[in-house]
C-alpha positions in Angstrom: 367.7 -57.0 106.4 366.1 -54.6 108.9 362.6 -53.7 109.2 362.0 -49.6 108.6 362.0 -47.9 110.9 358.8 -47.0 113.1 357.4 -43.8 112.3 353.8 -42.1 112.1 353.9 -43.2 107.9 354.9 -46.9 109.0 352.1 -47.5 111.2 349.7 -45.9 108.7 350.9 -48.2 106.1 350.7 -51.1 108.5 347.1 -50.1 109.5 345.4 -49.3 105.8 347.4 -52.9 104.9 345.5 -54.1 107.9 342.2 -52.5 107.0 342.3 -53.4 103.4 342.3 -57.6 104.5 339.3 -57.1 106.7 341.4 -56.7 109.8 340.4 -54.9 112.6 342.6 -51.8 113.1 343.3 -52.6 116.7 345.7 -49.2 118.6 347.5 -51.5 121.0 348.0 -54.3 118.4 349.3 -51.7 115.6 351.6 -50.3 118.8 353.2 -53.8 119.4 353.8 -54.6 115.9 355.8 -51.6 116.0 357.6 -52.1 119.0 355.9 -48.3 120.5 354.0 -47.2 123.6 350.0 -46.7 122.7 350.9 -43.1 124.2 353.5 -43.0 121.4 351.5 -44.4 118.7 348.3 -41.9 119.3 351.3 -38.5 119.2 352.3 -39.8 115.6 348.5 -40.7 114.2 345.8 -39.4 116.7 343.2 -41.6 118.1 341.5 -44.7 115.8 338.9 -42.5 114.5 341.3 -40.2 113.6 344.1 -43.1 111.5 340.6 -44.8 110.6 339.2 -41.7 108.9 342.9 -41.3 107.0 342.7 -44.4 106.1 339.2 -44.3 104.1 340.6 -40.9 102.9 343.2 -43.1 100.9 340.6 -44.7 99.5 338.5 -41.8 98.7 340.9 -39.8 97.6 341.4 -42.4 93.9 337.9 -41.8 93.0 339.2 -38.2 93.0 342.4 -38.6 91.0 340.6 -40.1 88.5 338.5 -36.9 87.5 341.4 -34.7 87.8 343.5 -37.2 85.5 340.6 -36.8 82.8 339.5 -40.6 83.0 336.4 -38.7 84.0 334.2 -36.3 81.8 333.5 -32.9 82.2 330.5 -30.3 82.9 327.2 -31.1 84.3 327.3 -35.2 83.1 330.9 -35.2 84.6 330.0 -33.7 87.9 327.2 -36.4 88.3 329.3 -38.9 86.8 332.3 -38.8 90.0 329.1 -39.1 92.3 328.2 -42.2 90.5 331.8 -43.1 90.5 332.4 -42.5 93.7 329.3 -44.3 95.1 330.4 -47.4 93.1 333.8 -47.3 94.1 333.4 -47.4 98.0 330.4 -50.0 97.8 332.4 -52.2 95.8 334.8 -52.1 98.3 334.6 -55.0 100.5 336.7 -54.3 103.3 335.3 -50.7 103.2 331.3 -52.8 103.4 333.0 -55.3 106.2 333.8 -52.0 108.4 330.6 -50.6 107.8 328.8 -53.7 108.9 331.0 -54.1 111.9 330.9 -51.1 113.2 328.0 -48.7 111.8 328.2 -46.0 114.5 331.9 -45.3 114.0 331.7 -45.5 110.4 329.3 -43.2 110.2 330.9 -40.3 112.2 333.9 -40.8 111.0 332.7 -40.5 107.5 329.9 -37.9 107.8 330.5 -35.7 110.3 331.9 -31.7 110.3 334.5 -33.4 112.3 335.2 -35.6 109.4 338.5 -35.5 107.8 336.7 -37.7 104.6 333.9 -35.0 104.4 335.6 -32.3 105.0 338.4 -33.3 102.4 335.6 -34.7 100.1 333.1 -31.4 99.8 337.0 -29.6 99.6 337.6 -31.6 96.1 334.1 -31.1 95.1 334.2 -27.8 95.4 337.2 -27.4 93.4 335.8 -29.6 90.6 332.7 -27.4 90.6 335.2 -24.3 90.1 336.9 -25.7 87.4 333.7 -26.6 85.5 332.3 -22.9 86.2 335.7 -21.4 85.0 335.7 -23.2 81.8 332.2 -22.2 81.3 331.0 -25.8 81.1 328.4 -25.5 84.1 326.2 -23.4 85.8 325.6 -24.2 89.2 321.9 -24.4 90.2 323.0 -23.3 94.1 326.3 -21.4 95.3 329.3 -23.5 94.6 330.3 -24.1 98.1 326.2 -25.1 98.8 326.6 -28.0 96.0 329.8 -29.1 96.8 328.1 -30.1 100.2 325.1 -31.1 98.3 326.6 -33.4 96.2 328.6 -35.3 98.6 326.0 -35.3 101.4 323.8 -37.3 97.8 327.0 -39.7 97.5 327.1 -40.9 101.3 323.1 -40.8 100.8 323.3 -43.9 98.4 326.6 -45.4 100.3 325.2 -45.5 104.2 321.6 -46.9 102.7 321.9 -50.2 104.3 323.0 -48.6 107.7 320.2 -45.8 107.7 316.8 -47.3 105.8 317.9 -50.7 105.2 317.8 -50.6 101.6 320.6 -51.9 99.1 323.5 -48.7 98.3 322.6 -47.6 94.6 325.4 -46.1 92.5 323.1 -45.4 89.6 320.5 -43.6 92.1 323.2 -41.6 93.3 324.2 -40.5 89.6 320.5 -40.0 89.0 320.0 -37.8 92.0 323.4 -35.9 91.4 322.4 -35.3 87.5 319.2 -34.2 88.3 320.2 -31.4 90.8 322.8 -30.1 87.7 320.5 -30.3 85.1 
């Protein structure tokens, strides 16, 4: 049997599979195990920042699926219960913590930046949440929608980058607190 094809979704697979075991997601490594030129390689995925921050958008993007799938609960309690969630779900992540350790810097503006795909994506799905609740009549936003969308994810990364920024431990349940507070 043949390996697939190389293609821009192949070498994303390869690198999140690669990312996921605490691998380093190395451009001219990913470009030989696919038999491409780097050149090649950057057309189909952009630069490592770029695949990187696609990457950790995959991730992100679960925590997500589970509130619109109803595993998560609604109004005011369910708003601050995804930034909980959320919070939880990338600390508990170890090769998510590994890359964070490794590489702070990087991490960091990938992941918090307006040039972030992660944050831009993430305050997009907020925003859309807080819509939904505001529709159905089961919140009323303290600040303008598109305001706490920001709000609430800038609280998420708050209690996820911790370590990197004061030193102290990331804190799911401080992030819920903080996020419930602002709602209520």
């Amino acid at each position: 049997m043949t390996s697939p094809r190389p293609d821009a979704v192949r070498a994303f697979t390869i690198a999140r599979a690669w990312f996921l075991e605490g691998r380093r997601v190395d451009m001219g490594d990913l470009a030989a195990e696919l038999g491409i030129s780097r050149a090649t390689l950057h057309r189909w995925v952009g630069g490592r920042d770029q695949l990187l921050g696609e990457i950790l958008w995959s991730m992100t993007v679960e925590v997500f699926e589970a509130r619109a799938s109803g595993k998560l609960g609604r109004g005011a309690e369910g708003i601050a219960e995804l930034i909980g969630t959320f919070v939880r779900t990338v600390n508990d992540s170890k090769p998510f913590r590994e890359f964070l350790r490794n590489e702070p810097e990087r991490a960091l503006r990938i992941l918090t930046t307006k040039a972030s795909v992660v944050q831009s994506r993430a305050i997009a799905k907020m925003r859309g949440f807080l819509n939904e609740e505001v529709a159905a009549g089961r919140l009323t936003p303290p600040l303008p929608v598109e305001d706490l969308a920001y709000l609430l994810v800038r609280i998420g990364e708050s209690f996820i980058y911790t370590d990197v920024i004061t030193g102290a431990e990331p804190d799911a349940a401080k992030a819920y607190a903080a996020a419930a507070a602002l709602l209520s």
